[in-house]
N, C-alpha and C positions, 0 to 999 in steps of 0.2 A: 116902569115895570110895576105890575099889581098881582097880586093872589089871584088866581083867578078858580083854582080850584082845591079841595081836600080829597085826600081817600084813604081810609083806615080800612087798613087789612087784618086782620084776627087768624094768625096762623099758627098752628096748635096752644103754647101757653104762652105764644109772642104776641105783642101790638105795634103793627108798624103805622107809621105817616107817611104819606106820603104828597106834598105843597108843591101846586103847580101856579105857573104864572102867564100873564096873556104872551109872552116872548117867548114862552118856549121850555126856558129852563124850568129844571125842577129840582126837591132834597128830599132827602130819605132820611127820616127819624125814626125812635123806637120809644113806645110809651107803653114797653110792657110793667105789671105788675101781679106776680104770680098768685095764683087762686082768688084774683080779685078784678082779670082783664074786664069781665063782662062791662062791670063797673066803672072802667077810663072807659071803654069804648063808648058810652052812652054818653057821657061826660060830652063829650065831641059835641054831640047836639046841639049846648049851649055854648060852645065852641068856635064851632064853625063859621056862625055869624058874623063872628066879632073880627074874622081874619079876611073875611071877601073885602077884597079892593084896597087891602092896606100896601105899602111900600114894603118888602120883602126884605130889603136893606136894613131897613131900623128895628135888628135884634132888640137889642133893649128894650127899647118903648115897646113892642110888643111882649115881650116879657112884663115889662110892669103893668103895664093894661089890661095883661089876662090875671097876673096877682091882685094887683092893686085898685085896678077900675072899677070892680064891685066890691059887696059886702063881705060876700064870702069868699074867702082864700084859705090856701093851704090843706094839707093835709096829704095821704100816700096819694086816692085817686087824683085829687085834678094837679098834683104837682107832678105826677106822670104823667099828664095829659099835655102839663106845659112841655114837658121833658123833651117828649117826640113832638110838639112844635119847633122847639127853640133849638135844638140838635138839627132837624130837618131844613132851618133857619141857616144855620153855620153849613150846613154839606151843601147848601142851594145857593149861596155866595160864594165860597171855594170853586162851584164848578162854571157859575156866572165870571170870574173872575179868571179861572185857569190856575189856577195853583192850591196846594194844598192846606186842610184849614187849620195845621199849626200856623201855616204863615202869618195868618189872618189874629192868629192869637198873640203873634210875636217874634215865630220864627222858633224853631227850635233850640230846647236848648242842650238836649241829649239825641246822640244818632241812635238809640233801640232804649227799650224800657224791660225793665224783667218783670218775670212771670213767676206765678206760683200755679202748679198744679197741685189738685186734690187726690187726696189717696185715702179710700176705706177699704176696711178689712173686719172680719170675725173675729181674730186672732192676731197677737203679737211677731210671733214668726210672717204671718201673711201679711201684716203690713210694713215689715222691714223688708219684705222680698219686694213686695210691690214698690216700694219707695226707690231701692236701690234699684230696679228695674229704669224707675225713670230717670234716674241720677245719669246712667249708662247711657241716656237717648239727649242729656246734654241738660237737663230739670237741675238748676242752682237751689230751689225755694219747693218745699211741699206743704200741705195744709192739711194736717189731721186734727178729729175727731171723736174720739173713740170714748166715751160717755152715754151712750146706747149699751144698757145691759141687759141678758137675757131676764125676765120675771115679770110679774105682775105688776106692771107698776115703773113709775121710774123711785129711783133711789138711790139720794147723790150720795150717801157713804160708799156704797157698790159704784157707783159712776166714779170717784176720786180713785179709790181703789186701781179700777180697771185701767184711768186714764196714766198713776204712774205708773202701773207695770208695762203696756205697751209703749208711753215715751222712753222709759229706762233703755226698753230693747231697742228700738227704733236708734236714740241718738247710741249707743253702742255699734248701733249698724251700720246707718250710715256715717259715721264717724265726725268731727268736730265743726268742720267748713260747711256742711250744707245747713239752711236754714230753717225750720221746723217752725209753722204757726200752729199754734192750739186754739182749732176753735169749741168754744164752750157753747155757745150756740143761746146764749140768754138762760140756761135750763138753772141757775144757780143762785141762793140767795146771796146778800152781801157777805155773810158769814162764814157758808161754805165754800163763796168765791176765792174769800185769801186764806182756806184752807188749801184748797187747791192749786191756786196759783205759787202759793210757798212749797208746795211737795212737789211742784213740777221746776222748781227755781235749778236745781242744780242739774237740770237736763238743757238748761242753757236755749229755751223756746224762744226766739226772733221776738214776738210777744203772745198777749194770750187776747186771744180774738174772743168779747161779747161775752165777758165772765158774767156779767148782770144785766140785766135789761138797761138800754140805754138814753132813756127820757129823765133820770132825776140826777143830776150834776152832783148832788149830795151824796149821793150812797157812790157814788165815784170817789169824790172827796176820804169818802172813808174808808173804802177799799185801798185809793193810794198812797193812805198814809199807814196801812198795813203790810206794803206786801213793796217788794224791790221789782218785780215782772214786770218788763214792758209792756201797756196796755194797750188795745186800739177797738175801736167802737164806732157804728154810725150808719151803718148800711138801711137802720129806722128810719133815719131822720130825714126828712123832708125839706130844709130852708135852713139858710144860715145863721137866722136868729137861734135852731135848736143845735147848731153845733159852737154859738157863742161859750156857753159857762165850760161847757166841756174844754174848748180852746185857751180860752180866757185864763182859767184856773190852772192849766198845764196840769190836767185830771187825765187825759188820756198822751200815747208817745205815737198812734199812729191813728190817722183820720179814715173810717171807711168807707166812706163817701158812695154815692150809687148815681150817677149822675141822672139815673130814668128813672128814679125816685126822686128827684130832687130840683127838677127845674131844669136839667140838662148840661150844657157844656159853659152856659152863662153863671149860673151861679154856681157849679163845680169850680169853675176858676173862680171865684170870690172868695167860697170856704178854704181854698188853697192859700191864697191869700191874706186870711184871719190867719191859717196853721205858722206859714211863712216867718211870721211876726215871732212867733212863741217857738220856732227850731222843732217843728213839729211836720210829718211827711204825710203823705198820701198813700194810700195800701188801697187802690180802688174795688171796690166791690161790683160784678156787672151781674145781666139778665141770665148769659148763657147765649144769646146771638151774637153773630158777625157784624150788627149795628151797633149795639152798645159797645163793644168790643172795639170796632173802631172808632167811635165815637172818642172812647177813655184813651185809647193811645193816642189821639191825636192833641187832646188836651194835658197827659201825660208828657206827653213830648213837648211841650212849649214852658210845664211852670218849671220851678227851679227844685221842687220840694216832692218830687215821686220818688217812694220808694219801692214799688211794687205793684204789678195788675194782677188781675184774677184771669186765669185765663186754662180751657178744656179743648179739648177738640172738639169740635162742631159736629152733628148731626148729620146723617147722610139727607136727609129729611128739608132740614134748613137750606143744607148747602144749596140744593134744587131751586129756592127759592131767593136767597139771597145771593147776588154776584159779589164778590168780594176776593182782595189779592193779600189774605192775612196769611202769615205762616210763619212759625216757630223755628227761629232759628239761634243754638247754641243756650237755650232758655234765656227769650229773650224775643221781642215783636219787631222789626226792625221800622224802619222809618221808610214811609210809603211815598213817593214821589206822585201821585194820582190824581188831581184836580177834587177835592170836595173831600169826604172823606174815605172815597176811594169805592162806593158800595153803590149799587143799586137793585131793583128788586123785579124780578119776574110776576109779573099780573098773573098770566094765565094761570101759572103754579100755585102761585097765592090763594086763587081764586077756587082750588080743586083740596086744598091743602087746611082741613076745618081748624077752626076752633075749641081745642080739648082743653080747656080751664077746667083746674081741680081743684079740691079744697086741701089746703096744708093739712099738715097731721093737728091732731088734737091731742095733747100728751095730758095721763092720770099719772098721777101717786100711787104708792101701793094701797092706801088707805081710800082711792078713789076719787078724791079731789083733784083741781085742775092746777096742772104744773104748764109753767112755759115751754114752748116748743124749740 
């Protein structure tokens, strides 16, 4: 069996794969990467080449040969490029083989994984309504936010401000069992970060998601020897050389891995692997599709070290486009019985269905300068 074919779909701020072979079979990958798709999608070009007439079978080597065989490696676009090869790799063997592609990772080792849904709000009331809202619909894990404040400007004293007064209401509201991640979102110095992180300590936060940008191990190092919050970090990083010092050092408590930033479902299970060592879990971060999404559960479901997926309802928009059997049950994904990873993708829809890439926000200070987003 040989590659016999690629096709990259660009469907609104998604990027799919799609690797066809002379037999017939085929896998569906996802190499989105937001306000930057144009950029994987062109990537392909020098891509595509390299994958005519290879064996389909040998993940690996093809994974190393698209890292390793030339000069240049790494970085967000071409290691989403590899993403939705090597993900489309694993659903293209799963369905060649008939079973599903935990098997293929090891077999499961948990029957569902949990979920965290996202909750934003304007206001403190409105996001303890909305929270308990989903608590009601069976949501164990939410994921707030709330460091966006009205003004000119961002401005993390007003941003801490804001963020204890709405956790105070929140875990009041939803009361002591359900689990509350705070994402900071990178917007925070190391300074302000374990100011922060310590004024949200006695609101008892699961942990505190991207207090600081996540490329210098060092100013991790010095955040964690400031502050008792559980940390987790990583949805940047690209390759497991850049979530080594963070692992290594036992600098962060939860990995957030993106596996369509990162290489895919191959070196997802590595990084999990480095965490494993150090009693260190997995908190996955995805695109927002029914691909990545099954993608992470299926990999979630095989290591021993998940502690949480990211996960929203899907798009009426998507759904049209991608076929998929995922569904929320008791918060929680269950475990899919589907040959591959369970997905595949409507051409025609794809095909009518543009590409609306946009540029992320750009965040100022009140004084005008550029703050992290």
């Amino acid at each position: 069996m040989k590659i016999s074919n690629i096709k990259v779909f660009s469907v609104g701020s998604f990027v799919f794969v799609k690797i066809e072979t002379d037999e017939g079979v085929h896998g569906l990958g996802e190499a989105s990467l937001s306000g930057r798709s144009a950029a994987v999608v062109a990537a392909f070009e020098h891509l595509e080449p390299l994958l005519i007439g290879q064996d389909p079978t040998r993940i690996e080597h093809i994974w190393q040969d698209i890292y390793r065989g030339t000069f240049w490696r790494g970085g967000p676009v071409l290691q989403s490029a590899l993403a939705g090869i090597d993900i489309a790799l694993w659903d293209l063997n799963g369905k060649r083989l008939g079973v599903p592609c935990y098997q293929l990772l090891g077999g499961h080792a948990r029957d569902r994984v949990l979920i965290y849904r996202h909750v934003y709000a304007a206001t403190a009331t409105e996001l303890t309504e909305r929270s308990l809202a989903l608590t009601q619909e069976g949501c164990r894990v939410v994921r707030v936010s709330p460091t966006d404040v009205d003004g000119d400007g961002f401005n993390p004293r007003r941003a801490i401000l804001q963020s204890i007064e709405f956790m105070g209401a929140l875990r009041e509201g939803v009361g002591p069992e359900v689990e509350i991640i705070f994402e900071a979102h990178t917007r925070f110095t190391v300074a302000r970060a374990i100011e922060l992180c310590n004024s949200l300590a006695e609101f008892k936060p699961w942990f505190v998601e991207d207090p600081i940008r996540s490329e210098n191990p060092g100013s991790f190092a010095t955040l964690r020897a400031h502050t008792d919050v559980a940390l987790g970090t990583g949805e940047q990083l690209h390759d497991k050389w850049a979530f080594r010092e963070l692992i290594e050092g036992e600098l962060i408590d939860y990995i957030r891995v993106d596996i369509c930033h990162s290489g895919g479902i191959t070196e997802g299970r590595k990084v999990a692997t480095m965490a494993e060592v150090h009693y260190q879990e997995l908190a996955t971060h995805y695109t927002g599709s029914p691909v990545s999404s099954a993608a992470m559960l299926h990999l979630n479901l095989a290591i021993p070290n998940c502690a949480v997926q990211e996960h929203n309802p899907f798009g009426s928009d998507i759904n049209q486009v991608i076929r998929h059997e995922l569904e929320v049950v008791d918060g929680h994904l269950p475990r899919p019985a589907t040959p591959g990873l369970g997905i595949d993708i409507d051409e025609k829809a794809a095909a009518i269905t543009p590409m609306q890439d946009h540029e992320p926000p750009h965040w100022r200070r009140e004084d005008g300068s550029v703050n992290d987003w």
